[in-house]
C-alpha positions as CSV (number, residue, x, y, z in Angstrom):
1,X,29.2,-9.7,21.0
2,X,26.8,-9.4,18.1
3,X,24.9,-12.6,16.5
4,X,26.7,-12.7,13.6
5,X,30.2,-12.7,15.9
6,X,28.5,-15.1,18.2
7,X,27.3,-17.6,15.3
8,X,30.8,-17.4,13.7
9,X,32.7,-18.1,17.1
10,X,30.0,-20.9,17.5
11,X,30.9,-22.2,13.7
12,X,34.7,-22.4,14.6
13,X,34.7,-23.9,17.6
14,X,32.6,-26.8,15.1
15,X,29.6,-25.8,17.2
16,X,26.1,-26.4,15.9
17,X,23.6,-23.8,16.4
18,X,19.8,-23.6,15.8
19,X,18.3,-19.7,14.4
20,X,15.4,-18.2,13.4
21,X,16.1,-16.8,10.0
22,X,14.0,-13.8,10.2
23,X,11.7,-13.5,7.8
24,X,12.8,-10.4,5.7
25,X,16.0,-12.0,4.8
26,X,17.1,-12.8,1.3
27,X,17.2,-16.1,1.7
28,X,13.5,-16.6,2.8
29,X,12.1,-14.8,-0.2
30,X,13.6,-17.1,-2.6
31,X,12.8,-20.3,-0.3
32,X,8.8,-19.1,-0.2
33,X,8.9,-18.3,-4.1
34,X,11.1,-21.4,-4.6
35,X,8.2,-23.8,-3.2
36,X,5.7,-22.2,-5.3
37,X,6.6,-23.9,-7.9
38,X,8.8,-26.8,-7.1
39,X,7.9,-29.8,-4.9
40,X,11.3,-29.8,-2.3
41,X,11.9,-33.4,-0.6
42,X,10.6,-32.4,2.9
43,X,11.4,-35.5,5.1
44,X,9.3,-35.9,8.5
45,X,11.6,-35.5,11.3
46,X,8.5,-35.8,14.0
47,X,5.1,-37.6,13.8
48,X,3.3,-37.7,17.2
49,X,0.0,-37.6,18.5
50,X,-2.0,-33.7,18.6
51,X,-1.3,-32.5,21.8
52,X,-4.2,-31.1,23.1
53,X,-7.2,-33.0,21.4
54,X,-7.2,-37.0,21.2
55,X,-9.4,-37.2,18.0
56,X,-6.9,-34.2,16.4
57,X,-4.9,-34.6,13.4
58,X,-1.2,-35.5,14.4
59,X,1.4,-32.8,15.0
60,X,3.5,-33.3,12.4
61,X,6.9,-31.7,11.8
62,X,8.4,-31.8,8.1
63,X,12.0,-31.0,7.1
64,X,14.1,-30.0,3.9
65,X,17.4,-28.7,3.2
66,X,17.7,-25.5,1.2
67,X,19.5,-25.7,-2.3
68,X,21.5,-22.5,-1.3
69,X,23.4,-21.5,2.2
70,X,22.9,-18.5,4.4
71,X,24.7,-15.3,2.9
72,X,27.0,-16.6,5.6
73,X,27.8,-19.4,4.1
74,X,25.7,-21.1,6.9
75,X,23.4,-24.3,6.2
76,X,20.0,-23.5,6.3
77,X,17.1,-26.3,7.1
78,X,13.2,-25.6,6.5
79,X,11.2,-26.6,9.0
80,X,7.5,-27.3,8.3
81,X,4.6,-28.1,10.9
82,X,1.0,-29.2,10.0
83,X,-0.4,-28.0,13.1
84,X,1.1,-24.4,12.5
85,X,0.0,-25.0,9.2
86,X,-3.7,-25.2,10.1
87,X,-3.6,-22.2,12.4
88,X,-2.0,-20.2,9.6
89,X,-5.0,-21.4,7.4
90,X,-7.7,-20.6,9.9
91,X,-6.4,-17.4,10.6
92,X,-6.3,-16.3,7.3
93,X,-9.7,-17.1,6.5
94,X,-11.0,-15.7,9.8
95,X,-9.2,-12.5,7.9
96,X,-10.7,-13.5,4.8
97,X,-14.5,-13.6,6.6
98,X,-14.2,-9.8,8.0
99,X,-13.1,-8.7,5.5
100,X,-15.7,-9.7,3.5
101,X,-17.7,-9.0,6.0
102,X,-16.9,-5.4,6.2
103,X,-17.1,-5.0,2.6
104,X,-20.7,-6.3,2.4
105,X,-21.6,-4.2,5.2
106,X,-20.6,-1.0,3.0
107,X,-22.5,-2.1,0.2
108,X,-26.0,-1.2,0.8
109,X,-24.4,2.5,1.7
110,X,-22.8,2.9,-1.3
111,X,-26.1,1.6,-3.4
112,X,-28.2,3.6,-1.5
113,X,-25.8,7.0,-2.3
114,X,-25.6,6.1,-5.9
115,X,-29.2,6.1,-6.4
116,X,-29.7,9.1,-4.4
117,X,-27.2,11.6,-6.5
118,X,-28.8,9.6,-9.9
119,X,-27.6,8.8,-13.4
120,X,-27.1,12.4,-14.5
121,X,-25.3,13.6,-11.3
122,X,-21.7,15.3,-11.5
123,X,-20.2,13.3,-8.5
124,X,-21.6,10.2,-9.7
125,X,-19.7,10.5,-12.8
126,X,-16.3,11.4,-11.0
127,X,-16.8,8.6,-8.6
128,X,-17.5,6.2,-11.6
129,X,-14.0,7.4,-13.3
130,X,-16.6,9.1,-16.6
């Protein structure tokens, strides 16, 4: 049996199931452009101590309903966690740092090339887009 068969036997029976909406879906896109410039009432579900570090921030877990159902007609909740939200944060900026780092690490390269070839020079002028 496939999901969708599964989820719909599951909806008849007046079953509840919990899915992963994977993250190319239609629905997704518009939910992730959607906050961008609204404020949705997210609702805290869970509010609990970090579970790993006493001093930590507190895990918590936030909630909303989304305006519009599954292209299977299926309710769809968002589900929002701080402390997934800080490791999403840190990891980008880690990214953020490399990169940066990387590109600095070309730079005195590319100077030192440049002012090798010189003003005048035919590949400095293509690589400059004259």
């Amino acid at each position: 049996m496939d999901a969708h068969k599964s989820l719909e036997y599951i909806d008849k029976q007046k079953g509840r199931f919990v899915t992963v909406l994977p993250r190319n879906r239609r629905e997704g896109k518009w939910f992730r452009t959607f906050v961008k410039v609204n404020d949705p009432p997210w609702e805290v579900a869970v509010s609990r101590p970090h579970p790993r570090r006493r001093s930590g921030s507190p895990d918590v877990w936030k909630v909303t309903e989304a305006q519009l159902p599954s292209k299977e007609g299926y309710r769809i909740i968002w589900v929002w966690n701080s402390l997934m939200a800080a490791e999403d944060a840190d990891s980008r900026q880690a990214r953020i740092e490399k990169a940066w780092i990387a590109v600095e690490q070309l730079r005195p390269g590319w100077k030192a090339s440049v002012a090798a070839s010189g003003p005048g020079n035919e590949s400095t002028r293509k690589s400059n887009g004259s």
